[in-house]
N, C-alpha and C positions, 0 to 999 in steps of 0.2 A: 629414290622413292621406292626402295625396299620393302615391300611386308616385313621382313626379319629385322630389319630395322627398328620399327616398333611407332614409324613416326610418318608424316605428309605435310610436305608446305600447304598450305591456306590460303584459294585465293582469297585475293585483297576484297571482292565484294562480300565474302561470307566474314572475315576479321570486321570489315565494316561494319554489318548484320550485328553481330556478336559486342562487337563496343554499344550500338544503340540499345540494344537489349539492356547488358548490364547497367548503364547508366542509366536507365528509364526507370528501372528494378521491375521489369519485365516477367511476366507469368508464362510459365511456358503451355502452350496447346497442346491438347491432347493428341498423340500419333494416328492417323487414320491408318487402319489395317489396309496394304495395298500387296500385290502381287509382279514381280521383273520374272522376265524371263531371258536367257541367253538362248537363241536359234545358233545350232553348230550345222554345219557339213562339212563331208569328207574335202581336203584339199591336197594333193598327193599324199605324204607320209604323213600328214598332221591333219589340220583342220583351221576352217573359218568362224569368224563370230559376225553376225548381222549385229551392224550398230546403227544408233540414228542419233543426228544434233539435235538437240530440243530447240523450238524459236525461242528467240530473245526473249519475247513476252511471255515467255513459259516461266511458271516455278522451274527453278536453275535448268533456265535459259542459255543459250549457246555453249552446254558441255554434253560430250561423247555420253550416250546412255546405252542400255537397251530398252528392250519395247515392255510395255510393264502399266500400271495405271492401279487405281483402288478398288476397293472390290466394292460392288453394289448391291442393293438391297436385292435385286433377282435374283443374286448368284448364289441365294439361300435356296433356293428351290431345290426342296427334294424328288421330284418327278423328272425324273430323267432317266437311260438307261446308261450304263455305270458300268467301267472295264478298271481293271486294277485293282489298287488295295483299295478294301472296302472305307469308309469315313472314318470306323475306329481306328482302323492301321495307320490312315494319313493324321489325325489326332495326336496319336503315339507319335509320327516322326516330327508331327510340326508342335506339339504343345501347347494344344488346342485342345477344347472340344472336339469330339465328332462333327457336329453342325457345324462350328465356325471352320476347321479345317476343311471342309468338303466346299464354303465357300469362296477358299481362299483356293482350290484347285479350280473350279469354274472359273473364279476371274483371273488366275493366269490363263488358260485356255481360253477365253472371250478374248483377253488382249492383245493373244497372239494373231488372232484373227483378226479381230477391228484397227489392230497397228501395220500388220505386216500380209495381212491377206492369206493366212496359212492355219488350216484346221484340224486339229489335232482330233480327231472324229471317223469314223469309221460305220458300215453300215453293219461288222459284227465286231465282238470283242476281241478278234486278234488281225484287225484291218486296219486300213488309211482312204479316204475318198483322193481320188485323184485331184485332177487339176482344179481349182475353184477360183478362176482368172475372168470367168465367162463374164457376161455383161446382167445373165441372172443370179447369180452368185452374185456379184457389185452390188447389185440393189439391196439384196439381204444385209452385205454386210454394211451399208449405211442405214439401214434400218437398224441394225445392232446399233451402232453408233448412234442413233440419233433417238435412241432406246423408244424407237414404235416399235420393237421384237425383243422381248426375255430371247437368252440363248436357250433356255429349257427347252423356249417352242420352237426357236428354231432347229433344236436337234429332233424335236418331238416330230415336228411337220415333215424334217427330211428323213425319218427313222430312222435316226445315227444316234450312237453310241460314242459316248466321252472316252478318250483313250487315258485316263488316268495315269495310265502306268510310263506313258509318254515322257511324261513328266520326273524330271529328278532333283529332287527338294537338294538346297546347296547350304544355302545362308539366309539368317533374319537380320536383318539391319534398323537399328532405329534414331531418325535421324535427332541431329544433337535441339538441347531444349533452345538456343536462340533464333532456332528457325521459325519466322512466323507460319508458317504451313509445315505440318510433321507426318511421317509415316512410320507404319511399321511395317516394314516391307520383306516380305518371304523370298528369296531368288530360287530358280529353279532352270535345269537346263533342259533342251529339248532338241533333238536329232530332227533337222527339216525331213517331213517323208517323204519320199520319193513320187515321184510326179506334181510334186507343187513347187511352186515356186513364192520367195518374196516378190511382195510387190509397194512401189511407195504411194500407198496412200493414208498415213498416218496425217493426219491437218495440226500435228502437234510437231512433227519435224520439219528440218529446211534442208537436210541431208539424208542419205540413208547407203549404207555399202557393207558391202561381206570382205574381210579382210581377218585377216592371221594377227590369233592375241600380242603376239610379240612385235608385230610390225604397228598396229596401236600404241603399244608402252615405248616404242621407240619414237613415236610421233609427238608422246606427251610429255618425253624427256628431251625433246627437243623445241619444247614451248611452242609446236604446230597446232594443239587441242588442250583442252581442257576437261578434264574427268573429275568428278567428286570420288572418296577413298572410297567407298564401296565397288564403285563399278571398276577402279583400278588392281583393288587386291584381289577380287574373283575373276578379273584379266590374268592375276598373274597364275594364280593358284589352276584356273584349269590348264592353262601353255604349262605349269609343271606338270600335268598329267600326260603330256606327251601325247597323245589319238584320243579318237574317241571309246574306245576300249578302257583304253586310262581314266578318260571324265568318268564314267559310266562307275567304274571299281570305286573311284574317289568319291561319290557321290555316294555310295552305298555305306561307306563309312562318315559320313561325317553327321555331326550333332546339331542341329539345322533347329532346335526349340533355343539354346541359349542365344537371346539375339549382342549382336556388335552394336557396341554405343562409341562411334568417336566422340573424343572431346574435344575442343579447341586450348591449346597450350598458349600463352604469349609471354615466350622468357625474358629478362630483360637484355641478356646478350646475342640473341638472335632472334629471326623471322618467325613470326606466329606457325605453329602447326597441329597439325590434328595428333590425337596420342587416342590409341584403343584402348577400352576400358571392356 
């Protein structure tokens, strides 16, 4: 299960998905603009990736993710105060709008928070807020969740400041037409700041752990987990960056506007699999 290979076996419930589709002669759904993030830290010479199992009853339900979700109408909101590249520059990397880019960085930032408990926020433009584990901090961030709080106001109310720059645009991925639920999903990595911690209160997973990309891909090549190709090939590709020095250089180069469309293949001499287009 190579990236250079050019190819990914299929599970059998997405092949399945994909037969109903075609045989129905199926319209495909518009992709809803959504936001993943990868949370990395330092792990001796290398580094960790925070992942979580989606529930069953989730859209793709019981495979390896990260923490990530769609973006929402608040995440339009221009009142806020702003660190980084400004919305044209995130625009220009993501091939966007100004407005819709600057949406799609608030909703990775909100989801880092509302999944993993970690706030990319700061009370100035070259800061990080400590610990935000407290039992007032909780209540906000279920309030976020449970959208009785825009993040605007909640960064407006605690005078903090978006650390935009936190942020490092990777990959758009859009998922394939016979998925009845579709995204177009921006990835982006993000260095946990120091003094926070994850914490599992995501009500979307049934797992959650900081583990080494390569000890992942070795779990999935061993039929222990289950990953969609997205989350497998930006597993591989940052474990080729070697530290986080390396993500960080790799991230700077890459072209993060053309998005990845897998397709689903089914030859007749072997097992269905995805082929990138």
């Amino acid at each position: 299960m190579s990236l250079d290979r050019g190819f990914f076996p299929a599970p059998p419930a997405l092949v399945e998905h994909a037969r109903r589709f075609a045989d129905s002669g199926g319209v495909a759904a518009t992709p809803k603009v959504a936001a993943t993030v990868l949370l990395l830290r330092p792990a001796g010479a290398g580094f960790e990736v925070y992942m979580i199992r989606r529930h069953s009853a989730m859209v793709f339900g019981g495979v390896h993710a990260f923490v990530g979700g769609g973006v929402d109408a608040s995440d339009s909101r221009t009142d806020l105060r702003w660190a980084g590249p400004d919305a044209a520059e995130w625009g220009r990397r993501l091939g966007l709008t100004p407005e819709a880019a600057q949406a799609v960085v608030c909703a990775a930032a909100r989801e880092v928070f509302e999944e993993a408990g970690v706030l990319l926020a700061g009370p100035t433009a070259d800061s990080v807020v400590g610990d935000v584990s407290s039992d007032d901090w909780e209540a906000v961030r279920a309030a976020l969740v449970q959208r009785r709080l825009h993040f605007a106001d909640l960064l407006a109310e605690r005078a903090l400041t978006l650390r935009s720059d936190l942020l490092l645009p990777w990959s758009r991925w859009i998922t394939p037409e016979f998925e009845p639920r579709r995204f177009d999903t921006y990835f982006f990595a993000a260095l946990l700041p120091a003094g926070q911690r994850t914490r599992d209160v995501s009500g979307e997973a049934d797992q959650t752990e900081w583990v080494r990309p390569e000890d992942v891909i070795a779990r999935l090549h061993a039929a222990e987990i289950t990953m969609l190709p997205p989350t497998l090939i930006t597993l591989q590709q940052v474990a080729a960056a070697g530290d986080l020095d390396g993500v960080a250089r790799a991230a700077a180069r890459r072209q993060v506007a053309t998005p990845l469309r897998p397709r689903l293949e089914q030859p007749a001499d072997g097992p269905a699999r995805f082929v990138l287009e």
